[in-house]
N, C-alpha and C positions, 0 to 999 in steps of 0.2 A: 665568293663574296665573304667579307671580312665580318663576319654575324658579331664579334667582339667592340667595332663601334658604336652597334647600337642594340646592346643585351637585354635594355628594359623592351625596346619595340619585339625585339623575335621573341623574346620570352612569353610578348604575351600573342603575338601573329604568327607565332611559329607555327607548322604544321600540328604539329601533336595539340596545341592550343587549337587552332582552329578547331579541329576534329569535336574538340570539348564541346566551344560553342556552337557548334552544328548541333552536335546530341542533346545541351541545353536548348534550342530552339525547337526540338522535337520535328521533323521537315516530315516524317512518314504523316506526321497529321492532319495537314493540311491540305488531304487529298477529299476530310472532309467538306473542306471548302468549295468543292466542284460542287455541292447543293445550287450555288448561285445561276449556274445556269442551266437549272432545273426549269426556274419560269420560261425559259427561253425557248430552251427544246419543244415545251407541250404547249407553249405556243404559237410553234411555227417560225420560230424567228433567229433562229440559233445561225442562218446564213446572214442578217443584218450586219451585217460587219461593222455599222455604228454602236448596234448593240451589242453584238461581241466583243468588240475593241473595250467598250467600257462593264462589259461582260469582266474580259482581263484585268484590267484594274479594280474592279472589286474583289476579284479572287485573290489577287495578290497584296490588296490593302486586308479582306479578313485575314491572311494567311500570318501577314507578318504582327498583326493585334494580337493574333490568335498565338504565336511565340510568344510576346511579349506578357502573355498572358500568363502561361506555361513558365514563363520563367518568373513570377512573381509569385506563383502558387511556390513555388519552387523556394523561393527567400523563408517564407511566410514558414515551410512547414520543413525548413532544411534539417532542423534538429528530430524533428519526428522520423524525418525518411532515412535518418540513419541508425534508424533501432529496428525498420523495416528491411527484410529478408530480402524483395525486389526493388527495393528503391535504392539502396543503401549504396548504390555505384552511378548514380543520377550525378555527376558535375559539381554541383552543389553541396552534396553529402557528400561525394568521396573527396572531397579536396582541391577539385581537378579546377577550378573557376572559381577565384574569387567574389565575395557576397558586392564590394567596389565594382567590380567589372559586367558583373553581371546585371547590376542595376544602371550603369553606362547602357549596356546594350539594350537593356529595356527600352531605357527613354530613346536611344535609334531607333529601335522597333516601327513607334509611336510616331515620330518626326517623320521616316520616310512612308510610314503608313499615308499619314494625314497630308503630303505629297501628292502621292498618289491617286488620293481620294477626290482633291478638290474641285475637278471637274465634272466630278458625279452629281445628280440629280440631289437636293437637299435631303429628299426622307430617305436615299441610302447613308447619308454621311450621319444626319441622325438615329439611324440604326445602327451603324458602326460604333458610333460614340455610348450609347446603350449598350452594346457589346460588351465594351469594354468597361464600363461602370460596373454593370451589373457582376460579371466576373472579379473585378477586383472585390467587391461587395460578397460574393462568393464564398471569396478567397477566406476572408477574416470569420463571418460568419455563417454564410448560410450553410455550405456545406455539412456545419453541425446539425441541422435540424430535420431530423428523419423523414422521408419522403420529399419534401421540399427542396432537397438538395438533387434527388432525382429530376423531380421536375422542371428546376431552374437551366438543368445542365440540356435536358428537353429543348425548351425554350431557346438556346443558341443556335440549336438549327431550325427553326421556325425563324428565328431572324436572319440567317440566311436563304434562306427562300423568299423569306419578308424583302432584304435586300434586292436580291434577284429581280423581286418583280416590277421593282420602282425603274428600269431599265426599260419598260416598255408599256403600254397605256391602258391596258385589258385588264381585269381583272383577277384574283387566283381562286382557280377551282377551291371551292368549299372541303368538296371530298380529300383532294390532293394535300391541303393542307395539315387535315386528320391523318391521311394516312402516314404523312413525315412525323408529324407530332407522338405516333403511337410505334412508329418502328423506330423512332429516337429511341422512347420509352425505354421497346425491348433491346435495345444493344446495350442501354445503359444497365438496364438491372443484370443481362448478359454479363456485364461487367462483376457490379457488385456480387454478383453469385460467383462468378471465377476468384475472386477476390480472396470472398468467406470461407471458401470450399479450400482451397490453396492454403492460407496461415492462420485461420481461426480465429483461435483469441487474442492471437500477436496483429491480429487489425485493429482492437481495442487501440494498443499504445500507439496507432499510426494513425489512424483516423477513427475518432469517437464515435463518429457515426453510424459506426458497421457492428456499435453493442445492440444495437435497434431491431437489426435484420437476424433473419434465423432462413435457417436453406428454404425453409416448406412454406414462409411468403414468400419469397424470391422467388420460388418454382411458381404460384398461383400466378405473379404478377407478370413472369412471361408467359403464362400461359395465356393469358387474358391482352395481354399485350400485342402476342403476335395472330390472335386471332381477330382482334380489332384490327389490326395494321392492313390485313389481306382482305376484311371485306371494306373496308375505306377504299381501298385500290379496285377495287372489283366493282363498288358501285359507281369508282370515278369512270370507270371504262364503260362502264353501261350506260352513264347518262352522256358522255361524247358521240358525236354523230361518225368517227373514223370507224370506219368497216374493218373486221377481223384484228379490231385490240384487243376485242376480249380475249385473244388466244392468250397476249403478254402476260396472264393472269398464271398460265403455267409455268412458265418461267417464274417468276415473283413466287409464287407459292413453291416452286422445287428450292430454290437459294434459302428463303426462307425454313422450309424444315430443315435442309440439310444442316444450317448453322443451330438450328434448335438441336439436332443429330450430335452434333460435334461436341456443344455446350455439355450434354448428358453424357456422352460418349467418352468423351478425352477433356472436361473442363475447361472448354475451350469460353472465349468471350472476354479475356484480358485485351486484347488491340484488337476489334472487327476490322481499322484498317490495315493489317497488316495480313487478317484472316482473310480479305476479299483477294488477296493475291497470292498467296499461298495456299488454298482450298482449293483445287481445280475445277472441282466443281461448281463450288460458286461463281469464279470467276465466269465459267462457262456460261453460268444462266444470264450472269450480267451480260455479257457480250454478246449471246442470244437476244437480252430483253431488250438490248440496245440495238442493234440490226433490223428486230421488227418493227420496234416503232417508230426506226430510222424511215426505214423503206414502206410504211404506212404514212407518216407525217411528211415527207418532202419527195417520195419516189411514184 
């Protein structure tokens, strides 16, 4: 093919471009987005194939928000992430995607999101739309506001479970919900401790918010984190009537230390998703924790 008739289209479709926009849309992260059919599982309904099918279209309506999102954090703070040690080769910063093109894709993001969604039940589409407020909202300010900005980040995956549940008529366990809300916690402070620990004071000039934090709360707040997270889970299992869950409680608590293991061990806590499948161990307990409460819930 003659690429010379049409040099503006491949310059910007060509493969090495692609590649870019791929890495701007972040695709490893959207595996947070399987929360959604968290309500589905624990309640029995994950075979519904009416709810599954719009199961998938939620997943794929947060996933492509949840880009779109990613890459506006992305515009907002492209001059910061390029004085930052690990960001500094993000698409954005290094050159690689223009700030034009990148805001093109955004607003696709968004149109094929909102697509996708429209068949959904109204209080998931108004919690998508919330999603994505509140994130842009995020974006500008709140992330500056110490703790608050952990918590808001919390709060996205509450709204996906929150979504999830609008899929089906029941209501959502009380416990379950704590327990998401409090293991978001700890991945995220996971996070900002890999963070602080890794470039220090050079997280001052990248995000203002990490002059706040100091290693010895960060350590307190997962420690308190992942100990709520495990009895939330543990009393969700006790007040269910499925015989031999409470075993799931091993599993959940071995993934758990072990990532607390890693964190102290090798620093670990920069991408939990990219830690759940690169840790074999973890991966092990999830496919464990997921097998028994396969074959307790539908076998």
């Amino acid at each position: 093919m003659n690429f010379t008739i049409y040099p503006a289209a491949y310059k910007i479709f060509g493969m090495r471009s692609l590649k870019n926009y791929i890495k701007l849309m972040r695709l490893h992260h959207w595996v947070k987005n399987l929360l959604v059919f968290a309500p589905l599982f624990f309640a029995k309904h994950i075979l519904d194939l009416d709810a599954t099918s719009k199961g998938i279209l939620l997943f794929f309506s947060f996933s492509l928000l949840s880009s779109c999102v990613y890459i506006i954090n992305d515009l907002i703070d492209v001059e910061y992430d390029k004085l930052h040690p690990g960001k500094q080769n993000r698409p954005l910063a290094a050159g690689e995607v223009s700030k034009q093109n990148a805001i093109v894709l955004a607003i696709i993001l968004v149109i094929v999101s909102g697509f996708l969604c429209y068949t959904l039940p109204i209080k998931a589409i108004l919690i998508l739309f919330a999603y994505l407020v509140v994130n842009i909202v995020y974006s500008f300010r709140l992330k500056q506001i110490p703790l608050l900005d952990i918590f808001i980040v919390a709060s996205f995956y509450l709204m996906r479970i929150y979504a999830g549940g609008t899929l089906w008529r029941e209501g959502l366990s009380h416990w379950l919900i704590l327990c998401t809300f409090f293991l978001a916690l700890f991945l995220i402070v996971a996070k900002r401790r890999a963070e602080f620990c890794e470039y220090g004071g050079q997280n001052a000039k990248t995000r203002k918010v990490m002059e706040s934090y100091n290693k010895e709360f960060l350590d307190h707040m997962l420690v308190i984190t992942i100990t709520t997270a495990l009895t939330s889970y543990s009393i969700y299992v006790i007040s269910t009537a499925t015989p031999y869950l409470l075993y799931s409680v091993f599993f959940v608590a071995f993934g758990l230390f072990r990532y607390l293991y890693i964190i102290n061990q090798h620093n670990a806590g920069h991408a939990p998703e990219k830690t759940l499948f690169s840790d074999k161990w973890i991966l092990g307990s999830v496919i464990f924790w997921l097998l028994l409460n396969a074959i307790l819930f539908y076998l």
